[in-house]
N, C-alpha and C positions, 0 to 999 in steps of 0.2 A: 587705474585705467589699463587697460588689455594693448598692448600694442601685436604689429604684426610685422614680420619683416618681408620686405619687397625685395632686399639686395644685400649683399656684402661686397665690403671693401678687401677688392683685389691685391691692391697696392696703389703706387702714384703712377700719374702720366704723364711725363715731361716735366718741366722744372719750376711750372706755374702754378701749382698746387692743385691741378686736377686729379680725380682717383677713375681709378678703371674699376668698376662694379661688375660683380657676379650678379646677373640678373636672377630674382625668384619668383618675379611678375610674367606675364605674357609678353612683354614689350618692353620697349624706352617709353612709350607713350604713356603705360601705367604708371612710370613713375612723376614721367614729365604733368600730371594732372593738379600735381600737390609741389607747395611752393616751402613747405619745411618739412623735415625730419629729424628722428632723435639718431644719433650715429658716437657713439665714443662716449653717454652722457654727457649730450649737450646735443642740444637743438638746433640745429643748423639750416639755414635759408639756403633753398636750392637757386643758384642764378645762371645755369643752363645744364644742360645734359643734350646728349648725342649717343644716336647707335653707335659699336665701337663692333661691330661684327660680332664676336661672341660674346662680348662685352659692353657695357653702359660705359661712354664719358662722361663726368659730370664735373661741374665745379660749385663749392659751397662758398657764402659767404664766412670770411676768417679763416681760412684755408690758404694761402699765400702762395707758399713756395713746397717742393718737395721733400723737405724734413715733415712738415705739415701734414703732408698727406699718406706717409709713410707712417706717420707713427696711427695712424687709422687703419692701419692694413688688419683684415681679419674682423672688423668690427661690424655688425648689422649694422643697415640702413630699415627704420624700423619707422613707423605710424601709430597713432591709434587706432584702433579697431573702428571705431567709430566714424573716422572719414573715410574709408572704401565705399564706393560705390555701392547702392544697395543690387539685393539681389534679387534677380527670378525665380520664379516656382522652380524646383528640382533642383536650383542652385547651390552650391556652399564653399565659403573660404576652407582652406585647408585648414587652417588656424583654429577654425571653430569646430575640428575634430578631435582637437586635444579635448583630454577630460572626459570626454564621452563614457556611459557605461556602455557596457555589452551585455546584451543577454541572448538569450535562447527563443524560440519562436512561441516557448509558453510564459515568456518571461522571466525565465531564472538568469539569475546575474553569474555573469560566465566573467569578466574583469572590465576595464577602462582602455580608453587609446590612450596612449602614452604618444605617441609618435606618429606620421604620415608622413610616407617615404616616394617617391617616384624614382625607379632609376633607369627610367628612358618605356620600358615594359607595361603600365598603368601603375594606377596607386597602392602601395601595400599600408595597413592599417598595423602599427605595432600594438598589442596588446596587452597588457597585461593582465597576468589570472590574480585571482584572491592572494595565493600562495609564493608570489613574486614571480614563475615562473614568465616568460615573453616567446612571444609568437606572431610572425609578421603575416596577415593576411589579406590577400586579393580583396579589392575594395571593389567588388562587382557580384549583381545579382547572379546567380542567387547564393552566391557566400557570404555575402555580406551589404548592408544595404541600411541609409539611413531613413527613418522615421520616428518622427515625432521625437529631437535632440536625445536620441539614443541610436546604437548600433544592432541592429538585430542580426547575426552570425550566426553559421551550422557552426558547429561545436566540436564537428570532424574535423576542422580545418585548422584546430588547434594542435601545436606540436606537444 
């Protein structure tokens, strides 16, 4: 099963076993919708979260104290694919751009997304060629543009 992650553990929050999450969602609300996750390999019951400004509060069932939540630091907070919310026309998880082929607008296979990056700027799609080669491109028409579970890309835009 495909999981996808929503968040990472920042570290702990005080001494009660709360973790301060790096959000990968839209909100606390995306995460606050679902009442388990996988974090550490293991499945853990969520029994509350909070905005924390830049940050998610949360606290897991079996999480205690802050050795607890420390030793989860660095670890996704992770779903199965399958419980996200479904999507609208023109919509897509990031997640479901890994793997993707890439081709050319006559359909020749140019490589795969390896990667989907945002670093504040819009989306860049990592791609890789045939030949191992990697190239991060603008994930906007008309450079790149999904249809029909493939990437259709100019070929210029390759490094």
């Amino acid at each position: 099963m495909k999981r996808v992650a929503l968040a990472a553990v920042a570290g702990a929050h005080g001494v009660k076993g709360e973790l301060r999450l790096k959000l990968f969602a839209e909100s606390v609300a995306s995460l606050a919708r679902h009442s388990h996750f996988h974090v550490g390999g293991r499945e853990l019951a969520l029994i509350d979260i909070k905005d924390g400004g830049k940050t998610a509060i949360a606290r897991f069932a079996g999480i205690d104290d802050r050795s607890a939540a420390e030793a989860l630091r660095g670890q996704l907070v992770e779903i199965e694919r399958d419980r996200l919310p479904p999507l609208e026309e023109g919509e897509y998880y990031h997640a479901d751009l890994v793997g993707l082929p890439c081709v050319d607008d006559s359909g020749q296979v140019l490589g795969k997304v390896v990667a989907d990056e945002n670093f504040g700027a819009g989306d860049l799609l990592e791609v890789e060629r045939p030949d191992g080669r990697r190239s991060l491109i603008p994930f906007r028409d008309p450079i790149a543009r999904l249809e029909d579970d493939r990437i259709i890309l100019d070929p210029e835009f390759l490094a």
